[in-house]
N, CA, C and O atoms as a GROMACS GRO file, in nm:
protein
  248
    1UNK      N    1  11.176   9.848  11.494
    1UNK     CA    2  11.307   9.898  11.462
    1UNK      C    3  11.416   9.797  11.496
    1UNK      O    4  11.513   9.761  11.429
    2UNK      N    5  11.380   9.765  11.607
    2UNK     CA    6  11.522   9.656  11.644
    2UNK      C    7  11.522   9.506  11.558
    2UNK      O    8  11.619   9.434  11.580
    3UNK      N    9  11.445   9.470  11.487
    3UNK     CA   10  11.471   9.351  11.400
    3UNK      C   11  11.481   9.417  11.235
    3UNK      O   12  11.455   9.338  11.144
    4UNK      N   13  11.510   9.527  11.205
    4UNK     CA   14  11.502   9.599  11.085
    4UNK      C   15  11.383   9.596  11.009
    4UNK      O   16  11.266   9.605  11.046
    5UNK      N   17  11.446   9.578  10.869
    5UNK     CA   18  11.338   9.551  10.775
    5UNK      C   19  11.348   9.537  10.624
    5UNK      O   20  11.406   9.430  10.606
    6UNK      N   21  11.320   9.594  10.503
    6UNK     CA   22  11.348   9.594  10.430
    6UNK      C   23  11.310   9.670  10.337
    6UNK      O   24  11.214   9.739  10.370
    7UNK      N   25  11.350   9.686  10.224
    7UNK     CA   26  11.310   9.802  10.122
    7UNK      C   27  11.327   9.802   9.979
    7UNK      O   28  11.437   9.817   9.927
    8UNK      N   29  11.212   9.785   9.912
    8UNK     CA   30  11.247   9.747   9.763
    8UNK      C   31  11.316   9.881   9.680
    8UNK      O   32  11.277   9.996   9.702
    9UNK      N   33  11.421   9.850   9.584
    9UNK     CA   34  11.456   9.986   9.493
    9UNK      C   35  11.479   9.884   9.327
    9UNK      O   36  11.546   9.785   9.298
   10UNK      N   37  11.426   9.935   9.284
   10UNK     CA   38  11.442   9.949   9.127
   10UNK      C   39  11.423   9.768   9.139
   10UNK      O   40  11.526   9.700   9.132
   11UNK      N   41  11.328   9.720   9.152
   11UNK     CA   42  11.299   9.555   9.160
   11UNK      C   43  11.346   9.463   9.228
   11UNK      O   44  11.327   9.342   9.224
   12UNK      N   45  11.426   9.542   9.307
   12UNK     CA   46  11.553   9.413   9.388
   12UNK      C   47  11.507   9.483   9.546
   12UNK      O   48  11.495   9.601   9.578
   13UNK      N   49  11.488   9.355   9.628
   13UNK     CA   50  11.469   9.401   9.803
   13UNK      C   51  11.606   9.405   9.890
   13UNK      O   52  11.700   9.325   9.892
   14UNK      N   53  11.590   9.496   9.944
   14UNK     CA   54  11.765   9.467  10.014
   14UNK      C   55  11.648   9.466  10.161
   14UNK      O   56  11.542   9.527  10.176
   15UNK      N   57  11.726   9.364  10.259
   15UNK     CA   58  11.675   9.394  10.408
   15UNK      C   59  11.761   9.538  10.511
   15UNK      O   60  11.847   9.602  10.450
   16UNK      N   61  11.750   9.553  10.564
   16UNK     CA   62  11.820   9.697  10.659
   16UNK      C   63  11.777   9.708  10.769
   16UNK      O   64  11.671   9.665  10.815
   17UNK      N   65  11.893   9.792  10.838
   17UNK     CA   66  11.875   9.794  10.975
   17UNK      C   67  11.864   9.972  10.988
   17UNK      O   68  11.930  10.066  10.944
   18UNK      N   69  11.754   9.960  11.065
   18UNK     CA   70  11.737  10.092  11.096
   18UNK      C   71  11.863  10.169  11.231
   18UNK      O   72  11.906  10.114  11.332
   19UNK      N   73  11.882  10.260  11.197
   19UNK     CA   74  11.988  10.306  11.318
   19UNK      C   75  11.956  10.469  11.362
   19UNK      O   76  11.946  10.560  11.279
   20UNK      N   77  11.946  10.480  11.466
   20UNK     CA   78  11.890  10.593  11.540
   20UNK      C   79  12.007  10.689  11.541
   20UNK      O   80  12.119  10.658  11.580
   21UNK      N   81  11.961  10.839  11.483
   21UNK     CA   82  12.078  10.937  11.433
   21UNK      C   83  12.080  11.031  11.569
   21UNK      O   84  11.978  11.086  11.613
   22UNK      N   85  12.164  11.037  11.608
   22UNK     CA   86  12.147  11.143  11.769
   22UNK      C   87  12.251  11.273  11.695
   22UNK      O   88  12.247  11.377  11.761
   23UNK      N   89  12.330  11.278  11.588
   23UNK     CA   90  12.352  11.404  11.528
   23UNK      C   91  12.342  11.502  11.539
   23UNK      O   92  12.399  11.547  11.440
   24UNK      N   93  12.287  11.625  11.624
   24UNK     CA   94  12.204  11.742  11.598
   24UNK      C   95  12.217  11.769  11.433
   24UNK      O   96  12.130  11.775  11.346
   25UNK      N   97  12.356  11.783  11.427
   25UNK     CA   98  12.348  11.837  11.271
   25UNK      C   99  12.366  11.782  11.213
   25UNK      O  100  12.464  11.796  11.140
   26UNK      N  101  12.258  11.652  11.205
   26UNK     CA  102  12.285  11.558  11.087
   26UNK      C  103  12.102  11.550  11.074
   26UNK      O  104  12.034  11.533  10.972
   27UNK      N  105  12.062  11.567  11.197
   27UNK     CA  106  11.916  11.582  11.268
   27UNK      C  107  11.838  11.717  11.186
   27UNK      O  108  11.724  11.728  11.141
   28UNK      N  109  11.968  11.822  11.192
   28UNK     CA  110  11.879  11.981  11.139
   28UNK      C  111  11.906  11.951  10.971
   28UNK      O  112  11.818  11.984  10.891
   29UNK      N  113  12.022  11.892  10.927
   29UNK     CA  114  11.987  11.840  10.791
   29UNK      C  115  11.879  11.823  10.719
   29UNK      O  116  11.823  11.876  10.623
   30UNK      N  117  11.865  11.721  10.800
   30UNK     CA  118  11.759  11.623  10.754
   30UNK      C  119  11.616  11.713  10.805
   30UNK      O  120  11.508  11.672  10.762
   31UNK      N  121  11.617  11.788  10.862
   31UNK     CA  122  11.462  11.876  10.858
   31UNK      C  123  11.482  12.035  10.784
   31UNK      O  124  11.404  12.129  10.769
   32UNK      N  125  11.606  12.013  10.753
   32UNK     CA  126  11.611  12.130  10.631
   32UNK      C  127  11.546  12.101  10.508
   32UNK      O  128  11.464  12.170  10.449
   33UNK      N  129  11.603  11.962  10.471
   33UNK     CA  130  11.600  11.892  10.349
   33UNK      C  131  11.402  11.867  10.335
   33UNK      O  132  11.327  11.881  10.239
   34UNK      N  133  11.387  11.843  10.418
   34UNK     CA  134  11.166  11.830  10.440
   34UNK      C  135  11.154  12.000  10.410
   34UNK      O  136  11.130  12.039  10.295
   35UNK      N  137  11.170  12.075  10.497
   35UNK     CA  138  11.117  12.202  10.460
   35UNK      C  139  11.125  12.268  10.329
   35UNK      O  140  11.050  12.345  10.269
   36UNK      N  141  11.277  12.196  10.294
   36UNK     CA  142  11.279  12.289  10.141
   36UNK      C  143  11.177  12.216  10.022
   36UNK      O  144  11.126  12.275   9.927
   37UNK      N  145  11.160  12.068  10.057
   37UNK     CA  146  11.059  11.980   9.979
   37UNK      C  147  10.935  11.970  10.005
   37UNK      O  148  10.858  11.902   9.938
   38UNK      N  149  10.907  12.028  10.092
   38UNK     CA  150  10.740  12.028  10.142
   38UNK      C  151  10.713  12.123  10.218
   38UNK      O  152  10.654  12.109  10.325
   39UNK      N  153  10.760  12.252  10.164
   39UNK     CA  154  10.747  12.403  10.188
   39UNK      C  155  10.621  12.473  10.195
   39UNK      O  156  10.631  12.561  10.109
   40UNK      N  157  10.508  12.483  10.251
   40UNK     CA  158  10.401  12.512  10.238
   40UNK      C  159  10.317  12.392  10.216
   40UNK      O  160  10.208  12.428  10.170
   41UNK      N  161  10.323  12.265  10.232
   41UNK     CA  162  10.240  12.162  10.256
   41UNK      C  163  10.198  12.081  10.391
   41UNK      O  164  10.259  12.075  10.497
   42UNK      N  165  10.074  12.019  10.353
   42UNK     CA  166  10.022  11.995  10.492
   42UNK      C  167  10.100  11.855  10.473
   42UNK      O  168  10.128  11.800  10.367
   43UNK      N  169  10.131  11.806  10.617
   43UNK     CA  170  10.176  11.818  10.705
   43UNK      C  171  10.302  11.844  10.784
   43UNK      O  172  10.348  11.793  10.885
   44UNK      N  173  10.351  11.960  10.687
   44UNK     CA  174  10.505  11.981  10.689
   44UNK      C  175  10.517  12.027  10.891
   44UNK      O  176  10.622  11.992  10.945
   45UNK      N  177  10.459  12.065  10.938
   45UNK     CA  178  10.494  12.128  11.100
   45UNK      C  179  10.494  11.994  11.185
   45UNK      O  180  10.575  11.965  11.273
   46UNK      N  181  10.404  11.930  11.149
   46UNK     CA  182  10.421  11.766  11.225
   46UNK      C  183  10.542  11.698  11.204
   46UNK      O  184  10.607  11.633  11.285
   47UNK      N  185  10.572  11.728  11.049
   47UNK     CA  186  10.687  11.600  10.978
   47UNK      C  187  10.837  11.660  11.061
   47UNK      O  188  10.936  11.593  11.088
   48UNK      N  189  10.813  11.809  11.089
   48UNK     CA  190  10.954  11.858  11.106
   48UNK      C  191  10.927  11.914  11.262
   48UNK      O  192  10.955  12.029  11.295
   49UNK      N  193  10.871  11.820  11.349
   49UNK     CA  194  10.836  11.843  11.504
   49UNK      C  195  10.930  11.775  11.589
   49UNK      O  196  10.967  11.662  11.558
   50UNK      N  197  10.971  11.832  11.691
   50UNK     CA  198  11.066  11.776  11.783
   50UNK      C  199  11.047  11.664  11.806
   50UNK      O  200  11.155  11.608  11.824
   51UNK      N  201  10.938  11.578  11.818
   51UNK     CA  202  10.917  11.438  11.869
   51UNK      C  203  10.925  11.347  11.692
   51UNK      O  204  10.936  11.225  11.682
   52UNK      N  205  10.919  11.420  11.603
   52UNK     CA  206  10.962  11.329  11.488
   52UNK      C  207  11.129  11.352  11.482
   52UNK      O  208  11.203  11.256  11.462
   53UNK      N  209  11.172  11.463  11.498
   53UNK     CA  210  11.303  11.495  11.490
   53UNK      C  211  11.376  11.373  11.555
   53UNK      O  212  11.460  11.291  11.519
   54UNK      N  213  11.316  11.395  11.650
   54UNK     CA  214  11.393  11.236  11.770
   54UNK      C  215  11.382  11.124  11.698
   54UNK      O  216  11.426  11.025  11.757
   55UNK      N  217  11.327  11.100  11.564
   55UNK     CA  218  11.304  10.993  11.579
   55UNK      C  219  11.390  10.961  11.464
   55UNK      O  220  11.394  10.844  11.425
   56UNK      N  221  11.452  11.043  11.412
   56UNK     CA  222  11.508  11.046  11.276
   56UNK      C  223  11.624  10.854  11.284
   56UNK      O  224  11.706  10.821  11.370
   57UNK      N  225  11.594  10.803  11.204
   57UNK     CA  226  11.692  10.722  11.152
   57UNK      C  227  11.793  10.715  11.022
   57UNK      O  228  11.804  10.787  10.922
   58UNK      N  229  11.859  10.598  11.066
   58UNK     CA  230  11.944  10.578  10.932
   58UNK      C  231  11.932  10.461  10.832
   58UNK      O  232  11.914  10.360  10.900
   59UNK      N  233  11.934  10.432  10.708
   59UNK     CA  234  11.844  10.326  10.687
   59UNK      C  235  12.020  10.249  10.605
   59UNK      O  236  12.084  10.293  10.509
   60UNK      N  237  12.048  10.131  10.689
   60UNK     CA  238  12.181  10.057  10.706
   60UNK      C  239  12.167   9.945  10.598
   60UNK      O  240  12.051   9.904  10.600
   61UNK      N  241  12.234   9.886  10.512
   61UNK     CA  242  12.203   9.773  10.426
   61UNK      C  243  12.242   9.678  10.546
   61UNK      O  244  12.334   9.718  10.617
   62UNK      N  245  12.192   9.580  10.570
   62UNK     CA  246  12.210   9.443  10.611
   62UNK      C  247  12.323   9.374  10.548
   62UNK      O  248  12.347   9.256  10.575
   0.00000   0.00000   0.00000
């Protein structure tokens, strides 16, 4: 996390910096947004678990 990384979209790579979201409600967002998309799929209780919650980032253009 601390040297970023990068991420291809539509053929072009941009590099990025990951940034750690401490939000709560930017945190319950973002595990609303999983539940309503992977509502009855495995591994939806892991993806939306307190120790992934913590881990939520932000993905920053460089």
């Amino acid at each position: 996390m601390k040297k970023g990384g990068s991420i291809e979209l539509d053929g072009q790579t941009f590099d990025i910096d990951y940034v750690p979201v401490d939000d709560p409600a930017e945190i319950s967002a973002v595990t609303e947004a999983y539940l309503k998309k992977y509502h009855g799929q495995y591994p939806i209780d892991m993806m939306i678990s307190d120790k992934c919650a913590d881990a939520t980032v932000e993905l920053k253009l460089k």
